[in-house]
N, C-alpha and C positions, 0 to 999 in steps of 0.2 A: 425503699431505694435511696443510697446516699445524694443527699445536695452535693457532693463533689464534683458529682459527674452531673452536667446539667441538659446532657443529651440522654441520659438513661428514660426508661422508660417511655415517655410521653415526646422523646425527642426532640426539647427544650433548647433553646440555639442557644449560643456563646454570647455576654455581655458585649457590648459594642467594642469595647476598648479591645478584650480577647479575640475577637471577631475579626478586626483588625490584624492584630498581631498575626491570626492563624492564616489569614490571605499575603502578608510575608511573609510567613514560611513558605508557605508555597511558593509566590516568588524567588525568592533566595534559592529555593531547593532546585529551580527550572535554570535557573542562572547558575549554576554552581557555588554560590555561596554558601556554602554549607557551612562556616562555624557563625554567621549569622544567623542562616536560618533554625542552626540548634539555640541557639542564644535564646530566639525569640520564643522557640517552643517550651525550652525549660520554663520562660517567665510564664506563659496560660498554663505549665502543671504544677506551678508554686502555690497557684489559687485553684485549679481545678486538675488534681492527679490521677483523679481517672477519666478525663475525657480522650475517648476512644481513640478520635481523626486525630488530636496533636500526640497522642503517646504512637500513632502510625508514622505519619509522618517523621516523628523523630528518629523511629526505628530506620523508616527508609533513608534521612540524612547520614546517618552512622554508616550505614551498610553502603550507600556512596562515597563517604567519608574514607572508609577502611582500602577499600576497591582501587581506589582515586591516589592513598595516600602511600600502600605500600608497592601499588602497582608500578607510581614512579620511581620511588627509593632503588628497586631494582634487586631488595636483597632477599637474604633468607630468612624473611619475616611470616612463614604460613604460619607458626602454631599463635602468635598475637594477633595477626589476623581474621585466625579463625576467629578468637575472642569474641573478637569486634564484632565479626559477625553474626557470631551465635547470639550477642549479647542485642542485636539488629532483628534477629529472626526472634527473640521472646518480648522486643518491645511492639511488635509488631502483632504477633499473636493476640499482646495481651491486650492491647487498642481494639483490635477485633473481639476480643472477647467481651468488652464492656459495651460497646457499641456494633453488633452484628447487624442492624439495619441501614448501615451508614454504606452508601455508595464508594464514599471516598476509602473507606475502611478496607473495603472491598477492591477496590483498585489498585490501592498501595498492596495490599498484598498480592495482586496479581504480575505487580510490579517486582515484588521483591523476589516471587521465582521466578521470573522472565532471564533477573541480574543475576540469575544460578542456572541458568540455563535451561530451569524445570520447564519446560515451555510446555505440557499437558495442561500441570495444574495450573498454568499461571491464565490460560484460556477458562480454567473453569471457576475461577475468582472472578475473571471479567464477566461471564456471564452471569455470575450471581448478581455483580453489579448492574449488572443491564437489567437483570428483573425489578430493581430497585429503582433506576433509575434508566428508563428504557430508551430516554431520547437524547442521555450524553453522547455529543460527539466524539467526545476525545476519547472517551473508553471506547466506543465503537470502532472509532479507526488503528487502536492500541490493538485489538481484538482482531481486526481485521490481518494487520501486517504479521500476526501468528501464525493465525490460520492459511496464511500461502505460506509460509515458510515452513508449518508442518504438513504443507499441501493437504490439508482440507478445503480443497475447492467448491464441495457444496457447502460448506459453512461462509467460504471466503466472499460466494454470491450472495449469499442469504444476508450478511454483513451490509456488504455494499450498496445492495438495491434500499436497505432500510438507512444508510446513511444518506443514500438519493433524497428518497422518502423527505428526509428532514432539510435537506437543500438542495433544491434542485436548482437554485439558479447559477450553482455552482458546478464550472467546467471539469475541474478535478473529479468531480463525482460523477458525472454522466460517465467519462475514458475510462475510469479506475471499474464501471459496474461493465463497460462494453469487453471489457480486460478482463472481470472475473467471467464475465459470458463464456467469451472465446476461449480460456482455459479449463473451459470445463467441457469443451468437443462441440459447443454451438454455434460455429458461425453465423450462421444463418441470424441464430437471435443477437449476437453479437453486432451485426452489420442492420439490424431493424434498432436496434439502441443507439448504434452511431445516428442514423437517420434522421431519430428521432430528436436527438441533438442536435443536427444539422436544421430543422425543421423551426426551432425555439429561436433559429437567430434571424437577425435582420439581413436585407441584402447588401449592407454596410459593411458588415460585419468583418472584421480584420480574418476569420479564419475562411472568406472567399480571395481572400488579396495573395501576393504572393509574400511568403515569412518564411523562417526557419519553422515556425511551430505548426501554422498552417501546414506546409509541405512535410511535414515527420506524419501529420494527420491523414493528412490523405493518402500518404503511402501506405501508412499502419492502416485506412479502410479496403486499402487498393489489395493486399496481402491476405485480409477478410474476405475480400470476396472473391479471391482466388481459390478459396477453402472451400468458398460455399457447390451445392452438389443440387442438381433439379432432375426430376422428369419431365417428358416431353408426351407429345398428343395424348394428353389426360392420363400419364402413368405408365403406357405401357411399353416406354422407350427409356430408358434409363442413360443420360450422358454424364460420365465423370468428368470428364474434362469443359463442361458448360459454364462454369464456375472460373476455368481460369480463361475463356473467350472473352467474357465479360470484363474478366478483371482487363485483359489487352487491350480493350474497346477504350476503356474505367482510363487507361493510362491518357491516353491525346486529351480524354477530356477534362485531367488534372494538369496537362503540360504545363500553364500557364502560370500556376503558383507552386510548383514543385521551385528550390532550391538545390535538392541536393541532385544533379544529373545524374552522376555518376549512379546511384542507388536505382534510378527511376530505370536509366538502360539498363543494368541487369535485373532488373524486376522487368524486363522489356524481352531480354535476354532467355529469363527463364521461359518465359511463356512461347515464346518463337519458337524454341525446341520441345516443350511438351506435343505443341500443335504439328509439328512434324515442318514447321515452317524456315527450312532449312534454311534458303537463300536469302531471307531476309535476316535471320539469326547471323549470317557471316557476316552482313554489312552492318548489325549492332554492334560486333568486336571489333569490326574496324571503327567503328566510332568510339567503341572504349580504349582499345590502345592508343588513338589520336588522343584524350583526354587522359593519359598517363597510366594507363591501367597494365601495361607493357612487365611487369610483374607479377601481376596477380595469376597465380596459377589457374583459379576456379574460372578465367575468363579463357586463359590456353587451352584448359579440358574444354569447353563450351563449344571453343573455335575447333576442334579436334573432332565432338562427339558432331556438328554442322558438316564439316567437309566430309565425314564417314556417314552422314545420314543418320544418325544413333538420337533418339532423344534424352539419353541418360547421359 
């Protein structure tokens, strides 16, 4: 095996000074500096021309570089573009090919179909990288934002609960796993995750005060358990609508740090006309057109479907 490559075989890391250089590419590359961060990459393959992560890297630079450079020009540059990029998609290849144990190897290429829109295979690069390196964040959450936008919701849960897994004292991660719950048809477990959440904090805690971020939270649980569905006297009474009593109940007892009104009455609104609860449903609209709602159609239909008795 060539001394060129100092990560071939035995996985041998980069002289210090290279080492260096290769954590500014990656900087430069995050910032957009890209004829820096080519600068830098050419210098680690002047001494090491086949290490795998900088000949990726640079691949991915170019193929930023190309994207970036004729996308502003604005002209009729595809067939040098392609160039660019073809010339992006074999630097890239060949970085993988010298170094296939390499996470980073593995991610940049997952990256570089992602910027071709390949988004199958660019999920299944990232998963290579995840078996390589199982407890990166950042390929995890790259992996994750795929997998909902090609709406792979059991992969988008399975993602997220293991990025939990790795931080849990972080807020983002608890909403983002209660979020893939509930898009997968769980409320139920979705509203035991929020809880759980709830449960980690102190009674200090800025998300019991009234906010803009608390009151999105509690709405967003309030709309959870509107969802959720129970039996009654051990099963053999079945109530759909138990779920959204609860959630009416759920409402007075969030009044105090809700923000946004407007949202909380017709989340107030809805529930008044599921329940059949007409005459309180007409004096919620008149509480929303006193607070300017005197436009919204979907609050006239509300006030229409009340006065006629209708819950739809």
């Amino acid at each position: 095996m060539s001394n060129d490559n100092p990560q071939s075989g035995a996985g041998r890391p980069l002289p210090k000074k290279e080492a260096d250089l290769f954590k500014n590419v990656i900087k430069f590359y995050e910032s957009k500096q890209y004829k820096k961060g080519l600068k830098n990459a050419d210098t680690i393959l002047k001494r090491f021309p086949n290490h795998g992560e900088t000949l990726c890297m640079k691949g991915l630079i170019l193929n930023s570089m190309a994207s970036s450079e004729y996308g502003n020009r604005g002209l009729d540059c595809k067939e040098e573009e392609k160039e660019k990029v073809e010339e992006a998609k074999e630097l890239v290849k060949k970085g993988l090919m010298f170094d296939m144990r390499s996470h980073v190897c593995w991610h940049v290429y997952g990256l570089l179909y992602r910027s071709h829109r390949n988004y199958p295979e660019a999920i299944k690069a990232y998963k290579q990288a995840i078996r390589i390196d199982p407890n990166n964040l950042q390929i995890l959450r790259d992996m994750s934002v795929l997998q909902i936008q090609m709406r792979d919701l059991s992969g988008f849960r399975e993602t997220r609960l293991k990025i939990l897994t790795l931080r849990p004292n972080n807020k983002v991660h608890w909403l983002s796993y209660a979020l893939a719950v509930h898009v997968c048809g769980d409320p139920e477990g979705a509203l035991g995750v929020l809880d759980n959440y709830m449960n980690t904090l102190g009674e200090s805690s800025e998300e019991f005060k009234r906010g803009f971020e608390s009151s999105e939270l509690a709405l967003y649980k309030n709309k959870v358990l509107s969802e959720t569905t129970s039996s009654q006297d051990g099963g053999n009474y079945f109530d759909e609508l138990l779920g959204v009593k609860k959630a009416l109940k759920h409402l007075d007892e969030i009044a105090d740090v809700i923000v946004d009104q407007t949202g909380w009455l017709q989340a107030k609104l809805s529930y008044q006309l599921q329940l059949g609860m007409f005459d309180d449903a007409i004096e919620t609209c008149h509480l929303l057109f006193w607070r300017g709602s005197t436009e919204d159609h979907r609050v006239h239909s509300a006030y229409m479907c009340a006065l006629l008795h209708l819950d739809r």
